[in-house]
Backbone as CSV, one residue per row, in Angstrom:
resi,resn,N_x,N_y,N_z,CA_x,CA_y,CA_z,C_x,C_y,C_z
1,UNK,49.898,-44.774,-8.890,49.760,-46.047,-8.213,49.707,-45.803,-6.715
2,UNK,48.782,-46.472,-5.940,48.636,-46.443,-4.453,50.485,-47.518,-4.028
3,UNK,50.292,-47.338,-2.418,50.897,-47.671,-1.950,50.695,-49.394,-1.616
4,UNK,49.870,-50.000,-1.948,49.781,-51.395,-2.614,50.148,-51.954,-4.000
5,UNK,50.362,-50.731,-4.858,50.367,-51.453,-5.769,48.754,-51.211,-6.765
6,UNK,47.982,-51.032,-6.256,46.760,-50.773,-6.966,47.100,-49.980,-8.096
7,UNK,46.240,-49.538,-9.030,46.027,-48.376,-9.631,45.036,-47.631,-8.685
8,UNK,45.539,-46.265,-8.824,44.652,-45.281,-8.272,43.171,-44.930,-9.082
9,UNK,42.062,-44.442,-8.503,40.625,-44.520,-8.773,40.621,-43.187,-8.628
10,UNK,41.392,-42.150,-9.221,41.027,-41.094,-8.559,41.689,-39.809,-10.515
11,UNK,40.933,-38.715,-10.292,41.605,-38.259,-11.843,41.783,-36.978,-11.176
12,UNK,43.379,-36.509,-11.443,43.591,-35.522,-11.294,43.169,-34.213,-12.282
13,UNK,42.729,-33.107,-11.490,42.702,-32.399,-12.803,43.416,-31.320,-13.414
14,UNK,43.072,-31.389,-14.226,43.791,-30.258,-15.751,44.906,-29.521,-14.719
15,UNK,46.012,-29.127,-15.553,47.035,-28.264,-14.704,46.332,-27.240,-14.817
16,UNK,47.090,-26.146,-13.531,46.427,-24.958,-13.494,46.218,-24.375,-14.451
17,UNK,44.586,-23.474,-14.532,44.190,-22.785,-15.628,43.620,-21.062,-14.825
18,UNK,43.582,-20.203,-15.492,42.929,-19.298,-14.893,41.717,-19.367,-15.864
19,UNK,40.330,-18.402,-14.965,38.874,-18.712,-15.971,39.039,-17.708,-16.954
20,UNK,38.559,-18.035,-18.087,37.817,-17.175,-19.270,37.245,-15.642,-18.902
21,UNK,36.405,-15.600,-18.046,35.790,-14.438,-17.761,35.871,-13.560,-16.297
22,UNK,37.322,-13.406,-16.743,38.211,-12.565,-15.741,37.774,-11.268,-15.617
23,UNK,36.987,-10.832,-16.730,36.418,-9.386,-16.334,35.239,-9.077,-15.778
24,UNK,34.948,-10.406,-14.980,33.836,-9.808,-14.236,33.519,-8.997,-13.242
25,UNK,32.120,-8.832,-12.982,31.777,-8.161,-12.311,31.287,-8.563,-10.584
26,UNK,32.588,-8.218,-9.991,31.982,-9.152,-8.598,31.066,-8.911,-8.143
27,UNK,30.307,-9.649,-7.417,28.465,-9.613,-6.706,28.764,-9.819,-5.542
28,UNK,29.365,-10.792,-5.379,29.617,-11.128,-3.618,30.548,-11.780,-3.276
29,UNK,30.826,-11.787,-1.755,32.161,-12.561,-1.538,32.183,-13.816,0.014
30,UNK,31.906,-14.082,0.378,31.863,-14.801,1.915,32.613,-15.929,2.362
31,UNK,33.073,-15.580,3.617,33.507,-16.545,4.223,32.792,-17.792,4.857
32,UNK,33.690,-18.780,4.566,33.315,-20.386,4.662,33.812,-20.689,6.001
33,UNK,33.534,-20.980,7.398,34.449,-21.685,8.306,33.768,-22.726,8.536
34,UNK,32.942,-23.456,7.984,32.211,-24.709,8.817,31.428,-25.103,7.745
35,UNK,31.432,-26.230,7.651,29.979,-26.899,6.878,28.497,-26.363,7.529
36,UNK,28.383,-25.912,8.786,27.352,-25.142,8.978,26.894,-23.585,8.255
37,UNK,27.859,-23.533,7.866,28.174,-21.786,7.132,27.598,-22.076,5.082
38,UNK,27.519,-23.805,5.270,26.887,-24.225,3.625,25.516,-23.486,3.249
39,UNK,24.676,-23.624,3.905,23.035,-23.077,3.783,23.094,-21.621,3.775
40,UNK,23.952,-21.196,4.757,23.604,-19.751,4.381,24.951,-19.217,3.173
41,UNK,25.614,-19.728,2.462,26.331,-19.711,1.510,25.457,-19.902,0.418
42,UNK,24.556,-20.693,0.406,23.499,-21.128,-0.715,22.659,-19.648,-0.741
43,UNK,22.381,-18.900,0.083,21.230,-18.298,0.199,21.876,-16.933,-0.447
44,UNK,22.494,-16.756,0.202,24.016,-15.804,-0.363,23.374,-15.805,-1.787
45,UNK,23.914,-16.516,-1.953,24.558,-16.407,-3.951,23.395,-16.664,-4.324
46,UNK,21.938,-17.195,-3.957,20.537,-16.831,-4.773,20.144,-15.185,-4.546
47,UNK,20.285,-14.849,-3.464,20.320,-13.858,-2.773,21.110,-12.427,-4.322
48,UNK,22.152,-13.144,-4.440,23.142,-11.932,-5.114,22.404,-12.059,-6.551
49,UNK,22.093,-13.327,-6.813,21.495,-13.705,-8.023,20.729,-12.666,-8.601
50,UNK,19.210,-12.466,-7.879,18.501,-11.583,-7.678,18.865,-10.543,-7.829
51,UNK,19.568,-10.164,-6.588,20.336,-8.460,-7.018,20.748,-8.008,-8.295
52,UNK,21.124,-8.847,-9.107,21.545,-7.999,-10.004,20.546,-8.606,-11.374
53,UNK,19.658,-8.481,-10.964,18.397,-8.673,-11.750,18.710,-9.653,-13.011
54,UNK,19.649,-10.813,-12.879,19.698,-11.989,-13.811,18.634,-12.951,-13.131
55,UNK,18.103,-12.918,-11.948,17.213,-13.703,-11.760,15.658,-13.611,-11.157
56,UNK,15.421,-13.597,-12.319,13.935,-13.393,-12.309,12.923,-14.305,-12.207
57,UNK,13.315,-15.344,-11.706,11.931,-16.272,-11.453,12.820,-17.007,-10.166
58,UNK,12.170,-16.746,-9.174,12.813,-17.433,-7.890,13.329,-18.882,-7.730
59,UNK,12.528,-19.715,-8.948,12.960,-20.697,-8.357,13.218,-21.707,-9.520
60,UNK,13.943,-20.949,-10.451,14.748,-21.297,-11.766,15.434,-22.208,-11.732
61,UNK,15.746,-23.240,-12.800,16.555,-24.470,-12.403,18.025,-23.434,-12.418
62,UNK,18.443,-22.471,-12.866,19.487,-21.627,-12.968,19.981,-21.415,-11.398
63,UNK,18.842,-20.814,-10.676,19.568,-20.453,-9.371,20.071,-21.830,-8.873
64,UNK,19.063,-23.407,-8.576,19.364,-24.139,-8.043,21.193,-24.889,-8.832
65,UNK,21.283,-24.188,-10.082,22.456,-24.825,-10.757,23.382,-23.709,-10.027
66,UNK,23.459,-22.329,-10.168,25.019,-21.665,-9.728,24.885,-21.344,-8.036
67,UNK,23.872,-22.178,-7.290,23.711,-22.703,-5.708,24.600,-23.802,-5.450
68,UNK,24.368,-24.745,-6.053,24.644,-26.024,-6.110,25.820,-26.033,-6.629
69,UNK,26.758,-25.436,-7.708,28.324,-25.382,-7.719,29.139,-24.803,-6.779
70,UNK,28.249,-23.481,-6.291,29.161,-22.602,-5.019,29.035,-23.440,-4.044
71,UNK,27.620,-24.050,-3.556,28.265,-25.204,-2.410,29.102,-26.531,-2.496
72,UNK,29.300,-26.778,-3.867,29.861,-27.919,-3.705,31.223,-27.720,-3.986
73,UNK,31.410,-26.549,-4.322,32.651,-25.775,-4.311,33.289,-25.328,-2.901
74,UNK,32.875,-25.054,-2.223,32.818,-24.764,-1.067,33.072,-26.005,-0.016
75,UNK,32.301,-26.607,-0.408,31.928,-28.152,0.619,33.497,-28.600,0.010
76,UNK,34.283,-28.551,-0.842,35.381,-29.201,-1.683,36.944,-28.701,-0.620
77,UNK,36.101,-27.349,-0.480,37.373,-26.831,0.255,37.213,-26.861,1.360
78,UNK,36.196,-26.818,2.198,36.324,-27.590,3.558,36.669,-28.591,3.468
79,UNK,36.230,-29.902,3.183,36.635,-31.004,3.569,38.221,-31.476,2.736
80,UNK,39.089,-30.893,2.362,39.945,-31.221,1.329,41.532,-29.921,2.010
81,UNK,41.010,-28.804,2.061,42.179,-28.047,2.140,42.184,-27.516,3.989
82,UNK,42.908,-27.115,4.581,43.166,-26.568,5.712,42.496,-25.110,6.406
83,UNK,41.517,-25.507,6.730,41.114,-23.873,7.700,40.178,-23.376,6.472
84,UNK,39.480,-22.335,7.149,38.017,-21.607,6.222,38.557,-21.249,4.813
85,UNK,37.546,-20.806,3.887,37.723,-20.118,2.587,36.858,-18.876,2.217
86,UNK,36.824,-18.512,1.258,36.217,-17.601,1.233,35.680,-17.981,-0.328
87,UNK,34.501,-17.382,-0.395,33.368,-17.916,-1.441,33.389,-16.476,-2.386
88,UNK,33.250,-16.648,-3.563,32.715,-15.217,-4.264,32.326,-15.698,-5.893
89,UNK,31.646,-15.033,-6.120,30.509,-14.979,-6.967,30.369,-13.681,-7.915
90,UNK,30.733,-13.504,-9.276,31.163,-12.777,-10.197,29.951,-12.540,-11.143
91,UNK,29.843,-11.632,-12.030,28.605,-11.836,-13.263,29.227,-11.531,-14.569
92,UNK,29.870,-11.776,-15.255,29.790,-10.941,-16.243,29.363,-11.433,-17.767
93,UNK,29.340,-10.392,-18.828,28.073,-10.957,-20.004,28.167,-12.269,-20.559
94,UNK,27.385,-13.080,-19.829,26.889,-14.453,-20.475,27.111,-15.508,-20.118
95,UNK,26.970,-14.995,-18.466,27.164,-16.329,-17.284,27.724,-15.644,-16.496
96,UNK,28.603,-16.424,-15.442,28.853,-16.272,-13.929,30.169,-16.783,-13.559
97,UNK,31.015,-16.259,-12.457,32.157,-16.952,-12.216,32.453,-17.380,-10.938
98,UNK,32.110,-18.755,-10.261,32.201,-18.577,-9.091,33.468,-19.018,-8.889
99,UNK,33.730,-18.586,-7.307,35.542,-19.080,-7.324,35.639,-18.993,-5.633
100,UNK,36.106,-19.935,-5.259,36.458,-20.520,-3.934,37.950,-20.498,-3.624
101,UNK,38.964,-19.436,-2.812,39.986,-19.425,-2.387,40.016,-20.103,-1.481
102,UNK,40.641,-21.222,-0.853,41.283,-22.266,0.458,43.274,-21.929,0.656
103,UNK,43.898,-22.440,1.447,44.884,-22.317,1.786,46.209,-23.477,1.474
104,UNK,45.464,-24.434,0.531,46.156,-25.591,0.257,46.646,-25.561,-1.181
105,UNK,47.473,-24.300,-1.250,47.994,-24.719,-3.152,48.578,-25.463,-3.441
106,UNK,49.534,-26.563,-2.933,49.962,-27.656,-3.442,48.988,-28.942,-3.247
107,UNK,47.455,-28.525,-3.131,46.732,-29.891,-3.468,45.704,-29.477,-4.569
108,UNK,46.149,-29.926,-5.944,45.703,-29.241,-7.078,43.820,-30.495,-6.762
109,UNK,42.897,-30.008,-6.840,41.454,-30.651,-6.977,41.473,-32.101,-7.604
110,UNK,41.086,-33.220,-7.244,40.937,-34.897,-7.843,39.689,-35.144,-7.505
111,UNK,38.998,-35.622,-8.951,37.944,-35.890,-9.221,38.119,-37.654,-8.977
112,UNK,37.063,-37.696,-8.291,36.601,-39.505,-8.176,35.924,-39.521,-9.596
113,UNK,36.791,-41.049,-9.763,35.475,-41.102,-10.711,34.098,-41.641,-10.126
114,UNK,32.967,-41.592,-11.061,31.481,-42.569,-10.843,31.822,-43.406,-10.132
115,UNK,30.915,-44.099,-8.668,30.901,-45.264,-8.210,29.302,-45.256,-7.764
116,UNK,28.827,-45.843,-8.644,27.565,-46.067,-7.945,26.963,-46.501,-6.793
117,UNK,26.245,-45.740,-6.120,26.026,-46.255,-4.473,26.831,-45.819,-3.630
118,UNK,28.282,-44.929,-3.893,28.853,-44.446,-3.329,28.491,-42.982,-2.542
119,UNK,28.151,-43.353,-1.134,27.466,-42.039,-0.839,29.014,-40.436,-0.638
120,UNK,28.772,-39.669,-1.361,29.589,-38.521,-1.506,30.820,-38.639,-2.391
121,UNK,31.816,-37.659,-3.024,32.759,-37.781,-3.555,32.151,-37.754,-5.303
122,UNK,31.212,-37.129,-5.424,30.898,-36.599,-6.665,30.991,-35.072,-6.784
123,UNK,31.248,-34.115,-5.871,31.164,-33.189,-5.882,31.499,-32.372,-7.393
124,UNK,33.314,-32.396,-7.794,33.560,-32.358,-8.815,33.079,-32.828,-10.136
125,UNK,32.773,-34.010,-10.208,31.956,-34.398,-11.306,29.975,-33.696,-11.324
126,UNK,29.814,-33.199,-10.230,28.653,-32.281,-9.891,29.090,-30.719,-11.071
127,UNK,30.153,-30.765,-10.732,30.767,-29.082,-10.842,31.143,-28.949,-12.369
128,UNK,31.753,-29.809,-12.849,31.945,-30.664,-13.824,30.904,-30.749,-14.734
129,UNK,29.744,-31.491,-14.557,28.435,-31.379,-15.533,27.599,-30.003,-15.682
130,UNK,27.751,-29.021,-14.760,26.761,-27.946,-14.391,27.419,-26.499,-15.111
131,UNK,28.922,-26.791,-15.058,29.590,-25.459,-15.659,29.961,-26.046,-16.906
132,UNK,30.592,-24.573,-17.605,30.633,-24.358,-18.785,32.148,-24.929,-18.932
133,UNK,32.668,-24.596,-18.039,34.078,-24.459,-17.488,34.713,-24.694,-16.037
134,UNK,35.559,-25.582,-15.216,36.197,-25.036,-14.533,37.492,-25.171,-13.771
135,UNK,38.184,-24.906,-13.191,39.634,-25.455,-12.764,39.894,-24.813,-11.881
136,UNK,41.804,-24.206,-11.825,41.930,-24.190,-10.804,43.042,-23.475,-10.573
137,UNK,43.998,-22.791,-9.959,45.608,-22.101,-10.129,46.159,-21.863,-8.760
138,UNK,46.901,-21.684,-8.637,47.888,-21.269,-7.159,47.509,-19.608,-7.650
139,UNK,47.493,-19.110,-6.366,47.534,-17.669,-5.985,48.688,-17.249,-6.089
140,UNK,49.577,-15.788,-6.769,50.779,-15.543,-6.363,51.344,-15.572,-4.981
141,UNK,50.190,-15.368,-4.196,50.853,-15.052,-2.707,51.983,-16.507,-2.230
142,UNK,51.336,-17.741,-3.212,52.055,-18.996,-2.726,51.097,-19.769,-1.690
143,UNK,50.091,-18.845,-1.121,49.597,-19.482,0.278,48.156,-19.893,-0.090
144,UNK,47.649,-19.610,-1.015,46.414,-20.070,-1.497,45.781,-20.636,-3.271
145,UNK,44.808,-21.311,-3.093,44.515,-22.215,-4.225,43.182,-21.422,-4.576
146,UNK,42.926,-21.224,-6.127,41.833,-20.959,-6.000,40.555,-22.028,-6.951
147,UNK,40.160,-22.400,-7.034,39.034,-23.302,-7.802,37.571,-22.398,-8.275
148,UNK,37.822,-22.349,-9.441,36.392,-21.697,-9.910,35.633,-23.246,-11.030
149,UNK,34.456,-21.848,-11.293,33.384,-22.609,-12.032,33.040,-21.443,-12.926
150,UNK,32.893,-21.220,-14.295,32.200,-20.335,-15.114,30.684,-21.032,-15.277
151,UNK,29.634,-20.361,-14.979,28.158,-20.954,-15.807,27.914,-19.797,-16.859
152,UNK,27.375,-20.337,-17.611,26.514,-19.837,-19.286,25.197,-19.754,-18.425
153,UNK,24.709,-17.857,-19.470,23.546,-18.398,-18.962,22.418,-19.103,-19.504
């Protein structure tokens, strides 16, 4: 409940989980300090795509899908947790693991729900339809959160 009295419009998610495909194979890793640092974060991870020869047609609805979770993964932890993050991007057999460290582990990820016409605040429900899988856990260190996404390929 808000501080009126409302019900809240907002869904927290799943308690911490770690991902399924922990044995991957990392591809890349980058730091986030700015929403200006989004585009070349995108380019990044088509970029790594390539490299490791899962992507073979440049301009696959695949790349624009595990582009489009790392930035909105990314875009989640800028605008939401405290100070830069760092981006990284995993492969292993039969999809992908992306995962976004920020500095805010006691703010577990809240999904808006649908509001139509509402410009932004779908991100999660973006992240949500596109992966196979994804959530979220405190770091042992105590000082960081991490939020991934598994994609199928």
């Amino acid at each position: 409940m808000s501080q009126n009295g409302a019900r809240d419009r907002t869904v927290a998610a799943s308690a911490p989980v770690r991902p399924h495909l922990r044995a991957a194979r990392a591809v890349g890793r980058w730091q986030v300090r700015s929403p200006a640092d989004l585009p070349l974060l995108r380019r990044a991870v088509l970029a790594a795509e390539l490299r490791t020869g899962a992507g073979a047609r440049e301009a696959s609805l695949d790349h624009s899908r595990l582009a489009l979770v790392a930035t909105e993964l990314a875009t989640n932890a800028l605008k939401y947790a405290s100070g830069p993050c760092v981006a990284g991007i995993s492969r292993a057999a039969g999809g992908w693991l992306l995962e976004v460290i920020d500095s805010s582990p006691e703010s577990p990820p809240v999904r808006c729900p649908p509001e139509p016409g509402r410009p932004g605040g779908n991100g999660l429900l973006i992240i949500e339809q596109l992966s196979s899988r994804w959530g979220w856990y405190r770091a042992t260190d105590g000082v960081h959160k991490h939020v991934w996404a598994e994609l199928a390929d």
